[in-house]
C-alpha positions as CSV (number, residue, x, y, z in Angstrom):
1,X,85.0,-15.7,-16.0
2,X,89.0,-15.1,-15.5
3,X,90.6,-17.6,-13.8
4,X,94.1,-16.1,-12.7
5,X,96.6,-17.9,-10.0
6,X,95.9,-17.3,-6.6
7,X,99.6,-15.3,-6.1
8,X,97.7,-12.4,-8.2
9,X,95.2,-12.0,-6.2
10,X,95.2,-8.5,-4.4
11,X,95.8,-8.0,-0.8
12,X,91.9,-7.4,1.2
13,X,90.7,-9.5,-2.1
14,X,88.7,-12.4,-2.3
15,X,88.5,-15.6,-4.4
16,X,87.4,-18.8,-4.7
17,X,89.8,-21.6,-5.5
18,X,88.7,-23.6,-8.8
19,X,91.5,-25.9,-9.3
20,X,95.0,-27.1,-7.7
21,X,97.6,-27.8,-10.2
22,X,100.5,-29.1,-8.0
23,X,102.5,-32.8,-7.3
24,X,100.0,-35.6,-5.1
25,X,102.4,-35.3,-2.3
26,X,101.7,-31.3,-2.1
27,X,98.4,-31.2,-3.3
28,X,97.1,-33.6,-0.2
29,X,98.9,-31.4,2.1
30,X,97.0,-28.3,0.6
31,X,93.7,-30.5,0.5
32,X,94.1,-31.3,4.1
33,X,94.8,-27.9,5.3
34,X,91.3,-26.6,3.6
35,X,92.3,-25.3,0.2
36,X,90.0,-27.7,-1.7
37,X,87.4,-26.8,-5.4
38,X,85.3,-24.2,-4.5
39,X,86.2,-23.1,-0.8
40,X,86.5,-19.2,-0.4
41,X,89.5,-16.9,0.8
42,X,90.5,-13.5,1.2
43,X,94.0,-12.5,1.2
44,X,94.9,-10.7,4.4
45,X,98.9,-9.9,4.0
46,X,101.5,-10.7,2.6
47,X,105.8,-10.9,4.1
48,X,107.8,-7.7,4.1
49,X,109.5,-9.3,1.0
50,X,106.3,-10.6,-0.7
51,X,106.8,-14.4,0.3
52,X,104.8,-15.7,1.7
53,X,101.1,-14.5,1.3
54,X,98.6,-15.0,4.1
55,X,95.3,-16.0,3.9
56,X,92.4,-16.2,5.6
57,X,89.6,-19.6,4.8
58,X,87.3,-21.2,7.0
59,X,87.9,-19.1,10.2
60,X,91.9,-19.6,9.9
61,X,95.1,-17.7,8.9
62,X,97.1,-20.0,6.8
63,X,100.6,-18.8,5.1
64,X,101.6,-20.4,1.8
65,X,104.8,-19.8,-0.3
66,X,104.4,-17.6,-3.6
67,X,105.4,-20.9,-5.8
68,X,102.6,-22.8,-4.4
69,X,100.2,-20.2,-4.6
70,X,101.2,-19.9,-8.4
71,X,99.9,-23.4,-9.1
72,X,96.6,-22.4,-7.7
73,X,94.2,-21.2,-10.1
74,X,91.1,-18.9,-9.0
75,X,88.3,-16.4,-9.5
76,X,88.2,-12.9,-7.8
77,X,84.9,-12.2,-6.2
């Protein structure tokens, strides 16, 4: 299976998040907000200008920058 980051993941796409290569200080933040191994998404939008992309996981919307997203990596289902 291709793992790519989650910022390449098309928009109406959905992945699963396999790993979280980011600082401690960020990557709790993430964790605590629901983006932990193995939790589904889908990508619902993204800003006029591409930053940030908005996705939808475990019955939320939750916006992340494009440079965080980068340093998640992920499988399209």
């Amino acid at each position: 299976m291709k793992y790519v980051s989650m910022d390449q993941i098309p928009i109406h796409a959905n992945g699963r998040i396999i790993n979280i290569n980011i600082d401690n200080v960020l990557k709790k933040k993430l964790t605590d907000m629901g983006l932990v191994k193995g939790t589904e998404f889908r990508v619902d939008g993204q800003a006029p200008l591409g930053d940030p992309i908005k996705i939808n996981l475990r019955g939320y919307n939750l916006t992340i920058r494009r440079s965080d997203a980068k340093n998640i990596m992920v499988e399209q289902l």
